[in-house]
FIZA-700581 format. One record per atom (N, C-alpha, C): residue number from 1; residue in three letters; atom name; x negated, y negated, z. Coordinates in nm, 3 decimals. Atoms other than C-alpha are relative to their C-alpha. Example, Ala and Ser with C-alpha at 12.3 -4.5 7.8 and 13.67 -1.06 7.14 Angstrom:
// residues 2
+-----+------+------+---------+---------+---------+
|  nr | rest | atom |      xx |      yy |      zz |
+-----+------+------+---------+---------+---------+
|   1 |  Ala |    N |  -0.089 |   0.119 |   0.000 |
|   1 |  Ala |   CA |  -1.230 |   0.450 |   0.780 |
|   1 |  Ala |    C |  -0.090 |  -0.120 |   0.000 |
|   2 |  Ser |    N |   0.082 |   0.119 |  -0.006 |
|   2 |  Ser |   CA |  -1.367 |   0.106 |   0.714 |
|   2 |  Ser |    C |   0.077 |  -0.109 |   0.073 |
+-----+------+------+---------+---------+---------+
// end
This chain:
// residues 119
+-----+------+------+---------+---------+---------+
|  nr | rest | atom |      xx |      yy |      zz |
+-----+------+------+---------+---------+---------+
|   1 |  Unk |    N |   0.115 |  -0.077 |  -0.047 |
|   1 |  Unk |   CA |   1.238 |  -0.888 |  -1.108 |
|   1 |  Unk |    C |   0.017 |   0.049 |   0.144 |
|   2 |  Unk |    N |  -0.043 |  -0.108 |  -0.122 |
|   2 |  Unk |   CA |   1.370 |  -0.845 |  -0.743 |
|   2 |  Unk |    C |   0.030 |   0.084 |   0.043 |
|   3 |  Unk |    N |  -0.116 |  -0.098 |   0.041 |
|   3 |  Unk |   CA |   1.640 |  -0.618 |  -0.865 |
|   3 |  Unk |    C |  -0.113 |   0.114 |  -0.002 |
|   4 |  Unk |    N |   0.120 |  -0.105 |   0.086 |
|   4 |  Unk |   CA |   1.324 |  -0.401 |  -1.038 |
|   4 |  Unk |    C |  -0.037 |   0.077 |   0.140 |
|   5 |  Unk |    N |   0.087 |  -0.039 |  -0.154 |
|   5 |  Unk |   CA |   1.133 |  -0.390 |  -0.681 |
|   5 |  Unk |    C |   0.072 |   0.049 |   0.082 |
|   6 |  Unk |    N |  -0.112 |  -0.054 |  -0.121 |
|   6 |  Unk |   CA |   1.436 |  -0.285 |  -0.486 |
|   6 |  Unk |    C |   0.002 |   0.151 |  -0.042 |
|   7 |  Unk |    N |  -0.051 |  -0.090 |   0.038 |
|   7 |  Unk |   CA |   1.523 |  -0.029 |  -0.723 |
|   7 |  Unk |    C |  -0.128 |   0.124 |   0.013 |
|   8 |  Unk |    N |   0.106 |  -0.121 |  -0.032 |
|   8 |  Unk |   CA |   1.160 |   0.150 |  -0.755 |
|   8 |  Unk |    C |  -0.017 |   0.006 |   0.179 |
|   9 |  Unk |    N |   0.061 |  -0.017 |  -0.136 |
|   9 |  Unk |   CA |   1.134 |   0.097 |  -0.349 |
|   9 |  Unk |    C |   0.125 |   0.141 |   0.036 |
|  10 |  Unk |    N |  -0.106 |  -0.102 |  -0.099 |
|  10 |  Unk |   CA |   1.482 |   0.280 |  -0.287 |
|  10 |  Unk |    C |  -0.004 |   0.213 |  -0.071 |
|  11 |  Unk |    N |   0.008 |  -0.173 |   0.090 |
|  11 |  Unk |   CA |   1.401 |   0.587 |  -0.570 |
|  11 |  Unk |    C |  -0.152 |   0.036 |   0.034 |
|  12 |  Unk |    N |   0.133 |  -0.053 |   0.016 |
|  12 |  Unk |   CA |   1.027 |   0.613 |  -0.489 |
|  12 |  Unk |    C |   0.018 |   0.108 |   0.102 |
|  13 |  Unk |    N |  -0.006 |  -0.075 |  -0.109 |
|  13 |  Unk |   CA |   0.971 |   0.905 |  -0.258 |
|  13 |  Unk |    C |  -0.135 |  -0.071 |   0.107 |
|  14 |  Unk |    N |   0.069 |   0.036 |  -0.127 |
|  14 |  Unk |   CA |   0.853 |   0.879 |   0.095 |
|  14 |  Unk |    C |  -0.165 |   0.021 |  -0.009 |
|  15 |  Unk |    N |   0.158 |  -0.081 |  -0.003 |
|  15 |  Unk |   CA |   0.491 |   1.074 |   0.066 |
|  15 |  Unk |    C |  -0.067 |  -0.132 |  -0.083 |
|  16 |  Unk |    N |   0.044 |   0.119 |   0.036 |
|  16 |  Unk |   CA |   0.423 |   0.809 |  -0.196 |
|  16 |  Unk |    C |   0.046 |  -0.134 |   0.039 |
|  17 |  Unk |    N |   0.000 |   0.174 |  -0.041 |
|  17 |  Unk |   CA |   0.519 |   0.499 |  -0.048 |
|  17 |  Unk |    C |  -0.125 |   0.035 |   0.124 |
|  18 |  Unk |    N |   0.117 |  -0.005 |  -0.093 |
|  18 |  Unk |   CA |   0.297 |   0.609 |   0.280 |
|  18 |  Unk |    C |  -0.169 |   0.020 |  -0.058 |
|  19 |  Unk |    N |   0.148 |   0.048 |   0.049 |
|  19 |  Unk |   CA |   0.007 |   0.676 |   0.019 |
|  19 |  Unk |    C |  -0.008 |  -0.150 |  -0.021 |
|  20 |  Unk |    N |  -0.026 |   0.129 |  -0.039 |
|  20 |  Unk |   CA |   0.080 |   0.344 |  -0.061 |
|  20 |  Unk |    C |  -0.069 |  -0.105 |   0.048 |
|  21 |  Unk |    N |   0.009 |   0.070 |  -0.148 |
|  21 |  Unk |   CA |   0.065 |   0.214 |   0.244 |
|  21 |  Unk |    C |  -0.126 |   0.010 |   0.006 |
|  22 |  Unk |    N |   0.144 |  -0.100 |   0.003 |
|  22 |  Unk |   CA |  -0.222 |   0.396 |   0.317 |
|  22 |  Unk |    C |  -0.147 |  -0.074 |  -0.070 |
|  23 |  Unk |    N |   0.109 |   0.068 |   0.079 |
|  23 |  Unk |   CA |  -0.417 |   0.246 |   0.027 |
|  23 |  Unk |    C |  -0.043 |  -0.195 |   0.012 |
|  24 |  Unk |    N |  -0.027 |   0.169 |  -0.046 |
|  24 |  Unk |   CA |  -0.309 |  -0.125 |   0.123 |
|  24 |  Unk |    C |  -0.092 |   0.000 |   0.111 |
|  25 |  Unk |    N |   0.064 |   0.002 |  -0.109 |
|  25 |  Unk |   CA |  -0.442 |  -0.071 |   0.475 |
|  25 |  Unk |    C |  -0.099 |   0.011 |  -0.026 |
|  26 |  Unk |    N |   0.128 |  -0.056 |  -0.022 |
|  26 |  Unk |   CA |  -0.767 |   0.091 |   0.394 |
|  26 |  Unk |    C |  -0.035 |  -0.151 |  -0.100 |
|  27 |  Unk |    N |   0.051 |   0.103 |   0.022 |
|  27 |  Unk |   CA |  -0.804 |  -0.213 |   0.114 |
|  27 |  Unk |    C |  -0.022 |  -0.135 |   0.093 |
|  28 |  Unk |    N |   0.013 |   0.105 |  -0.116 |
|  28 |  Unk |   CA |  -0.764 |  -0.462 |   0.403 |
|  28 |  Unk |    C |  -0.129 |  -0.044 |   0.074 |
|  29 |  Unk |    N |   0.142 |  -0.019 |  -0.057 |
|  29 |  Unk |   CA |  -1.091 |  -0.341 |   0.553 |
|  29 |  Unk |    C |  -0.134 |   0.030 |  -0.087 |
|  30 |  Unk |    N |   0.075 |   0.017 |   0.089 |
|  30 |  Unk |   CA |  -1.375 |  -0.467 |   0.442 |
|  30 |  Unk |    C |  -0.123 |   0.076 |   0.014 |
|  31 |  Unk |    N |   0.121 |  -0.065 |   0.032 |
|  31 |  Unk |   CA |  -1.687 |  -0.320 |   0.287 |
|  31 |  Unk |    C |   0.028 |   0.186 |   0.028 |
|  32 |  Unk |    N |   0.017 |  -0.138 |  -0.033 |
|  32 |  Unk |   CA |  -1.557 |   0.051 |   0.266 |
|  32 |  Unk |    C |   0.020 |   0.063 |  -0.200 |
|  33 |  Unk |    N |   0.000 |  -0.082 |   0.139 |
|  33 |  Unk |   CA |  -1.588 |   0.301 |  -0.006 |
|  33 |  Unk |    C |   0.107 |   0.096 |  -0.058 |
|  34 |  Unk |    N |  -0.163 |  -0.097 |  -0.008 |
|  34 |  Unk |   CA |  -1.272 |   0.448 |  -0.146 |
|  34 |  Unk |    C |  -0.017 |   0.135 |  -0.058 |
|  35 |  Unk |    N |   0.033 |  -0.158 |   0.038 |
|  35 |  Unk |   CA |  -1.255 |   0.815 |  -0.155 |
|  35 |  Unk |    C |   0.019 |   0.064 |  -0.085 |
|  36 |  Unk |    N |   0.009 |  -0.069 |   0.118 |
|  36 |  Unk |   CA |  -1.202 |   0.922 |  -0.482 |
|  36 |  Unk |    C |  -0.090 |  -0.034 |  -0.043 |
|  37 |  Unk |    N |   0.182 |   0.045 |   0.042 |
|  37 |  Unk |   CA |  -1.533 |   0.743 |  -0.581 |
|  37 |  Unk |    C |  -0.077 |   0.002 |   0.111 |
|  38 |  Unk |    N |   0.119 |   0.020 |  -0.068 |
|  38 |  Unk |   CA |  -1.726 |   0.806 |  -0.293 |
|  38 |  Unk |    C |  -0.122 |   0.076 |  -0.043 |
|  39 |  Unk |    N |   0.138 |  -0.045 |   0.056 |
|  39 |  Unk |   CA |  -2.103 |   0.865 |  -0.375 |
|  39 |  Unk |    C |  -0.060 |   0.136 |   0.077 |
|  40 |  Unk |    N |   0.075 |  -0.138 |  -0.108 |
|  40 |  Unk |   CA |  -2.299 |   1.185 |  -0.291 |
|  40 |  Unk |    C |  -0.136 |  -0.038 |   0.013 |
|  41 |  Unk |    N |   0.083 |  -0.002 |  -0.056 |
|  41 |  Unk |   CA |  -2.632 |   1.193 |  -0.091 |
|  41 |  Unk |    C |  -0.022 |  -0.135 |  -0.012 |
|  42 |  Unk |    N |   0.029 |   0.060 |   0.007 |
|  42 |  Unk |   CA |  -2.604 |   0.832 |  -0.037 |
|  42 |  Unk |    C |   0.090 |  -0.024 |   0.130 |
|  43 |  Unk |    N |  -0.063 |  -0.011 |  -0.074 |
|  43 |  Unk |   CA |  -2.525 |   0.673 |   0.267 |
|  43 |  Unk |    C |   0.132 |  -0.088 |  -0.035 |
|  44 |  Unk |    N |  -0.118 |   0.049 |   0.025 |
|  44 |  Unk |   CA |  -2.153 |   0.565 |   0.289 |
|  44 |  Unk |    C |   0.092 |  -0.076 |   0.117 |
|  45 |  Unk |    N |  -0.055 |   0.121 |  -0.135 |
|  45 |  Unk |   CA |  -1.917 |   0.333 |   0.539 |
|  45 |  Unk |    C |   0.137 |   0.074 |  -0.140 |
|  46 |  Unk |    N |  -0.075 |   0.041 |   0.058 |
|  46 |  Unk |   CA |  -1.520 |   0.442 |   0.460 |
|  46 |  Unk |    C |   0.042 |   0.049 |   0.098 |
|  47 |  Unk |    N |  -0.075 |  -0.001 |  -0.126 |
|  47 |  Unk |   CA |  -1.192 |   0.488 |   0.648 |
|  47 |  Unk |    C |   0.146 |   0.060 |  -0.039 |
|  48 |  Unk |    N |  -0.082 |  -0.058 |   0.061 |
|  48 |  Unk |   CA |  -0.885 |   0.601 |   0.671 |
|  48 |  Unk |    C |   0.123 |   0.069 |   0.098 |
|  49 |  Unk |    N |  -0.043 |  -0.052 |  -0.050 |
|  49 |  Unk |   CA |  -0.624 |   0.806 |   0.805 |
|  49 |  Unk |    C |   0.029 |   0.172 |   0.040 |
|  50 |  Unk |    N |   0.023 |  -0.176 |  -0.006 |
|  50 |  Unk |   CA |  -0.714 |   1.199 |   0.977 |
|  50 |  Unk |    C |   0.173 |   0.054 |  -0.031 |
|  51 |  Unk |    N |  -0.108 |  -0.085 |   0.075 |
|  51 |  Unk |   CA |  -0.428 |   1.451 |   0.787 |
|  51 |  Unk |    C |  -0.006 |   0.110 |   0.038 |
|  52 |  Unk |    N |   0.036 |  -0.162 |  -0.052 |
|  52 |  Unk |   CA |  -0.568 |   1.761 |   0.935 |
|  52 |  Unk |    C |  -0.125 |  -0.017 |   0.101 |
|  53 |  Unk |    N |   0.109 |  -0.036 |  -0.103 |
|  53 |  Unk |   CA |  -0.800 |   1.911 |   1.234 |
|  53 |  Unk |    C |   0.013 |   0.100 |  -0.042 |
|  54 |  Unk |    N |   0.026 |  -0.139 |   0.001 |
|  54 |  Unk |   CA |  -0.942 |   2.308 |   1.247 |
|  54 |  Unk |    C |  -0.134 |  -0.053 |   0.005 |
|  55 |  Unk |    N |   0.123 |  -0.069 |  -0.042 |
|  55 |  Unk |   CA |  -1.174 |   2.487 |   1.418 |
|  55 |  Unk |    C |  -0.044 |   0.099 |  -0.094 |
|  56 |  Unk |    N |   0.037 |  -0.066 |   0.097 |
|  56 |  Unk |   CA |  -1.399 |   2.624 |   1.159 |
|  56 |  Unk |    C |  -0.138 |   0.099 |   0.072 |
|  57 |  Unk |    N |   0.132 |  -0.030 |  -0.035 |
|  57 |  Unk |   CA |  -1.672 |   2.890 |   1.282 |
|  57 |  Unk |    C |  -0.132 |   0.011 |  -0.110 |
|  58 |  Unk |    N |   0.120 |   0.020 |   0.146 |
|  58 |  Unk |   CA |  -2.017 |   2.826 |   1.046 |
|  58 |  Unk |    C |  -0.103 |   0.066 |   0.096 |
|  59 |  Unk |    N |   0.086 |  -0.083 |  -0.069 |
|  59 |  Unk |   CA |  -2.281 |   3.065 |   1.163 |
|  59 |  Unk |    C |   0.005 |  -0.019 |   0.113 |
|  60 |  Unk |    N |  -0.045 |  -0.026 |  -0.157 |
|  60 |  Unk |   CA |  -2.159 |   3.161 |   1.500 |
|  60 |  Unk |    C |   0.026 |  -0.095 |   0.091 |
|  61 |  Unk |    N |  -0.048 |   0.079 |  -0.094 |
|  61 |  Unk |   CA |  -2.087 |   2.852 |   1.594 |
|  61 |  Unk |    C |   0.111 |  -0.079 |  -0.002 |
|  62 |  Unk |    N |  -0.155 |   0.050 |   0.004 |
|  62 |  Unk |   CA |  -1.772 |   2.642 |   1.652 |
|  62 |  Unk |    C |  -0.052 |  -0.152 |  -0.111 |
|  63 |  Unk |    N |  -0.046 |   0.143 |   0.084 |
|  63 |  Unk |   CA |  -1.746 |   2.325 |   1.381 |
|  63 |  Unk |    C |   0.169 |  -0.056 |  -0.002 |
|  64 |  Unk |    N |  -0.112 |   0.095 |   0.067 |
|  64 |  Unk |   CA |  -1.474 |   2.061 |   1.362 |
|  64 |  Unk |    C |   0.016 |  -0.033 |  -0.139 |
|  65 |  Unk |    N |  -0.043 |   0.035 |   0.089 |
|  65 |  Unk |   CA |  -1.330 |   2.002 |   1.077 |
|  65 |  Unk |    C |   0.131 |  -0.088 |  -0.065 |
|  66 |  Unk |    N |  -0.162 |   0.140 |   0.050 |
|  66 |  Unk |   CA |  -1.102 |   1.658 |   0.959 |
|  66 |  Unk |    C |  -0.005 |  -0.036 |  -0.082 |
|  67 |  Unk |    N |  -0.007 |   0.065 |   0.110 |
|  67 |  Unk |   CA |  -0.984 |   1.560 |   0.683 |
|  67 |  Unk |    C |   0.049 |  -0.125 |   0.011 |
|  68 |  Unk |    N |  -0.032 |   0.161 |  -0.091 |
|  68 |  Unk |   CA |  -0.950 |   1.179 |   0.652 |
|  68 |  Unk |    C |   0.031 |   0.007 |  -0.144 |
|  69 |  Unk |    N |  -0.049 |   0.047 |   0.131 |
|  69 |  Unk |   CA |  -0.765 |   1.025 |   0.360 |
|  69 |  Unk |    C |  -0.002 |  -0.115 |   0.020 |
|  70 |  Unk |    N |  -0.021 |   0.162 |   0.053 |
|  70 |  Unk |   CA |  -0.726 |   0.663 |   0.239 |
|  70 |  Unk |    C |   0.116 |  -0.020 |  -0.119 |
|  71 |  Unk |    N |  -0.056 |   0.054 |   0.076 |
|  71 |  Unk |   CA |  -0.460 |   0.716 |   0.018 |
|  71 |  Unk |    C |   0.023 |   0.037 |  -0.163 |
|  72 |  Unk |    N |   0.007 |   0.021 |   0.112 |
|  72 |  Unk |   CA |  -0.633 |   0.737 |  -0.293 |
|  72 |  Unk |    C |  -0.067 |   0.201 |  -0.034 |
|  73 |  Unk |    N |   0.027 |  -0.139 |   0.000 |
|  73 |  Unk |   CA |  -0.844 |   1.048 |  -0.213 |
|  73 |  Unk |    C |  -0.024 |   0.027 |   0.136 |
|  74 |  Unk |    N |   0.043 |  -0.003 |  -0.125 |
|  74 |  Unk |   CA |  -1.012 |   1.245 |   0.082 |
|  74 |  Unk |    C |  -0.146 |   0.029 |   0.014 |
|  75 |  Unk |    N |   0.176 |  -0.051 |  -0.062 |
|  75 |  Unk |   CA |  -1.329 |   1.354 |   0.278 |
|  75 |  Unk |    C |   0.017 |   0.110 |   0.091 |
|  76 |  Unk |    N |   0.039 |  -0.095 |  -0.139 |
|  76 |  Unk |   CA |  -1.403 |   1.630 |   0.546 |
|  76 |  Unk |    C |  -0.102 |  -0.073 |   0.056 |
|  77 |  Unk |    N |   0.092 |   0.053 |  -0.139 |
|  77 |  Unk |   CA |  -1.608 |   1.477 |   0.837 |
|  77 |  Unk |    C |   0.028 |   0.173 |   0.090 |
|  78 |  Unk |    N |   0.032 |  -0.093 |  -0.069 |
|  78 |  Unk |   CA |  -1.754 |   1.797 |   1.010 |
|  78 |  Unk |    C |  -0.053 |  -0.023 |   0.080 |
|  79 |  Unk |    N |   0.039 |   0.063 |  -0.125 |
|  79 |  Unk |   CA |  -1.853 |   1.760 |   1.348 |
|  79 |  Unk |    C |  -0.040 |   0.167 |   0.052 |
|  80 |  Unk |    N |   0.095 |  -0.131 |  -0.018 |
|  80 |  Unk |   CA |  -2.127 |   2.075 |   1.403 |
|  80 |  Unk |    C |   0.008 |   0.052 |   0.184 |
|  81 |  Unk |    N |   0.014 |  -0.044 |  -0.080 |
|  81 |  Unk |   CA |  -2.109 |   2.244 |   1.714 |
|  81 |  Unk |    C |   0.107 |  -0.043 |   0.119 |
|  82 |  Unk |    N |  -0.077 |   0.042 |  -0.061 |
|  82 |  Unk |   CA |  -1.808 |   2.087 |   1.842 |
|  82 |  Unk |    C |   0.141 |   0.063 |  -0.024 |
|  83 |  Unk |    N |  -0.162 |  -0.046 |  -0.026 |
|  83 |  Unk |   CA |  -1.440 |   2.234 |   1.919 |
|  83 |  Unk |    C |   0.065 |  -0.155 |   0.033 |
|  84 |  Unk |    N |  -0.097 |   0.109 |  -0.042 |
|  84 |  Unk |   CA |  -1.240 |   1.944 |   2.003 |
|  84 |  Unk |    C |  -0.094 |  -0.194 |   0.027 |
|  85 |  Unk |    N |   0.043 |   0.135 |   0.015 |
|  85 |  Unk |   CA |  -1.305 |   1.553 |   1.999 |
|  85 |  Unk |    C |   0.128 |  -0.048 |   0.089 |
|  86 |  Unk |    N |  -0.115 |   0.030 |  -0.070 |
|  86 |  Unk |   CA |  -1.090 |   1.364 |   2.241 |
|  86 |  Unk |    C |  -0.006 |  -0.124 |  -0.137 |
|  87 |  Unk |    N |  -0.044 |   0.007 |   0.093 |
|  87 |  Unk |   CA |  -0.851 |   1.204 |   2.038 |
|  87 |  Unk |    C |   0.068 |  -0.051 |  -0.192 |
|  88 |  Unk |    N |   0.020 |  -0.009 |   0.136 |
|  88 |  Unk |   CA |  -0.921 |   1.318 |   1.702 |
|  88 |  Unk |    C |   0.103 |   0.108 |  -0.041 |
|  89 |  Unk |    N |  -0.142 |  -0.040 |   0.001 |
|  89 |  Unk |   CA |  -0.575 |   1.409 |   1.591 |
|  89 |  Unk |    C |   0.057 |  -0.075 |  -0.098 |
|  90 |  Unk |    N |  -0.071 |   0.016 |   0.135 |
|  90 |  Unk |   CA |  -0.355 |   1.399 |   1.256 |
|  90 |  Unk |    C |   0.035 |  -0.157 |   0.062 |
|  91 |  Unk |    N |  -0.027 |   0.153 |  -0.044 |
|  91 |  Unk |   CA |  -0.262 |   1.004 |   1.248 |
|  91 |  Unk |    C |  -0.078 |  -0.030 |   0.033 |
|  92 |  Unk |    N |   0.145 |   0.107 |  -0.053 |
|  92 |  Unk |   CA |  -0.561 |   0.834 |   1.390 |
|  92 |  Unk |    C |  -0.005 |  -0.059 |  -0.134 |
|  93 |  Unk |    N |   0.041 |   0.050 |   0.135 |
|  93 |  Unk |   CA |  -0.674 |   0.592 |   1.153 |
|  93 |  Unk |    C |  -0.162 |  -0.039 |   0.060 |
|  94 |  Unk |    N |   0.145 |   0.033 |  -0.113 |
|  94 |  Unk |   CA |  -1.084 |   0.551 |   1.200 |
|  94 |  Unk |    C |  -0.095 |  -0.051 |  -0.149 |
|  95 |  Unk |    N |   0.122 |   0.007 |   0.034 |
|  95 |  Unk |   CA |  -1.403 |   0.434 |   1.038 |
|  95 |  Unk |    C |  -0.066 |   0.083 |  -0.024 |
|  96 |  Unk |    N |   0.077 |  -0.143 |  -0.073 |
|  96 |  Unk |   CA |  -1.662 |   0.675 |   0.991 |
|  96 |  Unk |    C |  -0.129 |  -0.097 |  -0.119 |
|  97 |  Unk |    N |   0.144 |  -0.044 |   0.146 |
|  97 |  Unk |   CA |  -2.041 |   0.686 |   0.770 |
|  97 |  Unk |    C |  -0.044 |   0.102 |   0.045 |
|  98 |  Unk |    N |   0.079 |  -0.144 |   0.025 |
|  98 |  Unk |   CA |  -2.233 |   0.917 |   0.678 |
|  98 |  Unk |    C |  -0.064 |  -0.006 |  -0.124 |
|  99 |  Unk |    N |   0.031 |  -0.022 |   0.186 |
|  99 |  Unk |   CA |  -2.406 |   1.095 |   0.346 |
|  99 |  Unk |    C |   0.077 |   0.084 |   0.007 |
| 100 |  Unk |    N |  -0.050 |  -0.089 |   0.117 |
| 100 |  Unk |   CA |  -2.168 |   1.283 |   0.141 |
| 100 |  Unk |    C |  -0.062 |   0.059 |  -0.021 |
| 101 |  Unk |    N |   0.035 |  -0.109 |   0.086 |
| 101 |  Unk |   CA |  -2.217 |   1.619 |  -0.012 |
| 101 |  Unk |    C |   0.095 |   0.060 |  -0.051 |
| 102 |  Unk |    N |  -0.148 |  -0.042 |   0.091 |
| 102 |  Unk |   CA |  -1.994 |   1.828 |  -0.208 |
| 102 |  Unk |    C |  -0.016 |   0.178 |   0.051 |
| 103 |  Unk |    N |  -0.043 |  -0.111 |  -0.029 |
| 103 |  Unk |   CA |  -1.872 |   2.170 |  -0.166 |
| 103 |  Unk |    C |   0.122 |   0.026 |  -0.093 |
| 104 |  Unk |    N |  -0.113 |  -0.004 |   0.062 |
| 104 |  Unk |   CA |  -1.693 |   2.259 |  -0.472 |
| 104 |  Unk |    C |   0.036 |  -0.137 |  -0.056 |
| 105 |  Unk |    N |  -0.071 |   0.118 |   0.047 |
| 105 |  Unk |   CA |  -1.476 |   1.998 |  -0.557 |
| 105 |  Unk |    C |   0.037 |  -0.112 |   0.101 |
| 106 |  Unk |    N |   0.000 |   0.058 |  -0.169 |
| 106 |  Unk |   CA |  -1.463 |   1.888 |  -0.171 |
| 106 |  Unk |    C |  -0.065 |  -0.093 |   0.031 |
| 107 |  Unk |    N |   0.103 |   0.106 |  -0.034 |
| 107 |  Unk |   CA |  -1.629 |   1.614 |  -0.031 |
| 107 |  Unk |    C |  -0.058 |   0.033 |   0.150 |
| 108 |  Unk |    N |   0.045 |   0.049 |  -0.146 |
| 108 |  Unk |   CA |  -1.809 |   1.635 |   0.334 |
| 108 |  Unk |    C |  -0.097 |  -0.052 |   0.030 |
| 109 |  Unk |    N |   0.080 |   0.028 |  -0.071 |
| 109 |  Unk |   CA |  -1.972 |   1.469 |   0.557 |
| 109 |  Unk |    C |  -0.029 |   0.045 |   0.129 |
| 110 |  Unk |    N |   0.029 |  -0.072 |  -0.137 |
| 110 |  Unk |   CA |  -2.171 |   1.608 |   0.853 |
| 110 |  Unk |    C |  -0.015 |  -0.105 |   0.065 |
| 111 |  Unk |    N |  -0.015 |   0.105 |  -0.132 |
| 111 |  Unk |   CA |  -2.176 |   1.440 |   1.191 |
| 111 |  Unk |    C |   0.038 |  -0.139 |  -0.016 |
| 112 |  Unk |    N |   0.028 |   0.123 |   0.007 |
| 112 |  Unk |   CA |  -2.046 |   1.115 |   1.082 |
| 112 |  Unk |    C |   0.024 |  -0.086 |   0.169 |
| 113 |  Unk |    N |  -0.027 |   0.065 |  -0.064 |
| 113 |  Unk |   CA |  -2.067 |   0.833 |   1.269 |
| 113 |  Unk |    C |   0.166 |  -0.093 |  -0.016 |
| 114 |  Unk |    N |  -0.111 |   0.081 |   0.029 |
| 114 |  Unk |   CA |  -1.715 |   0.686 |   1.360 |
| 114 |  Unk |    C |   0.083 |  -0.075 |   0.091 |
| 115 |  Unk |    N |  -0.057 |   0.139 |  -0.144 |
| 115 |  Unk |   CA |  -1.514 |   0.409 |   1.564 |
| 115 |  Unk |    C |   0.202 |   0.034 |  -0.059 |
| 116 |  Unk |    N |  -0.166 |   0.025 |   0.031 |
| 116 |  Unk |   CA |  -1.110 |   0.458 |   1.585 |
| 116 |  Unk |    C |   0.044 |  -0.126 |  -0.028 |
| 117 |  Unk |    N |  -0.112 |   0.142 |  -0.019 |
| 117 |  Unk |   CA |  -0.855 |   0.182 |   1.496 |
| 117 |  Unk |    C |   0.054 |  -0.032 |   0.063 |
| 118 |  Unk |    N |  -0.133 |  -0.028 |  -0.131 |
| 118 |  Unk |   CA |  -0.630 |   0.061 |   1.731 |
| 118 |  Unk |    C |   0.160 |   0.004 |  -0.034 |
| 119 |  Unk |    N |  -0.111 |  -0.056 |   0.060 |
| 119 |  Unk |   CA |  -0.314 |   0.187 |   1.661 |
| 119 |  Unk |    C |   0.127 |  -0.124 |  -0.049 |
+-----+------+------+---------+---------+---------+
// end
């Protein structure tokens, strides 16, 4: 069975071992909601690692926009009237809540509340 585990570790590709990873970590921390099942208009506690930033303009005004993954799936955390977040940047791994809504097939949350990890 060692042999087995060596062999899928050395043929798996990279992208999936860091989901992975990814999903290990976020199970570690407790009481969060994993993002392919997270609930809509309810409030939510989950976490994860940001994959993307953009400046989105939504009626004339500037919005943030991050996508946070865990792994399994993701979220958008929109941050309304804001250009830049000091640093809220691809890699971070953070906390966040909020309520969910959908957009499409999308998930966001507006203004969540959220606390970084320490690296």
């Amino acid at each position: 069975m060692p042999l087995r585990k060596l062999v899928d570790r050395v043929t798996k590709g990279v992208e999936e071992s860091d989901r992975e990873a990814l999903a290990a970590f976020c199970d570690d921390l407790d009481g969060l909601v994993h993002l392919d099942r997270l609930p809509l208009r309810v409030p939510v506690r989950f976490g994860g690692e940001i994959t993307s930033v953009r400046i989105v303009p939504r009626a004339g005004a500037p919005a943030l926009e991050v996508t946070v993954s865990d792994g399994r799936g993701s979220v958008v955390a929109v941050f309304l009237g804001r250009r830049k977040i000091a640093a809220m940047k691809p890699g971070r791994r953070l906390i966040a809540e909020g309520v969910a809504t959908a957009r499409g097939p999308e998930r966001l949350v507006y203004n969540p509340w959220y606390r970084f990890l320490p690296r």
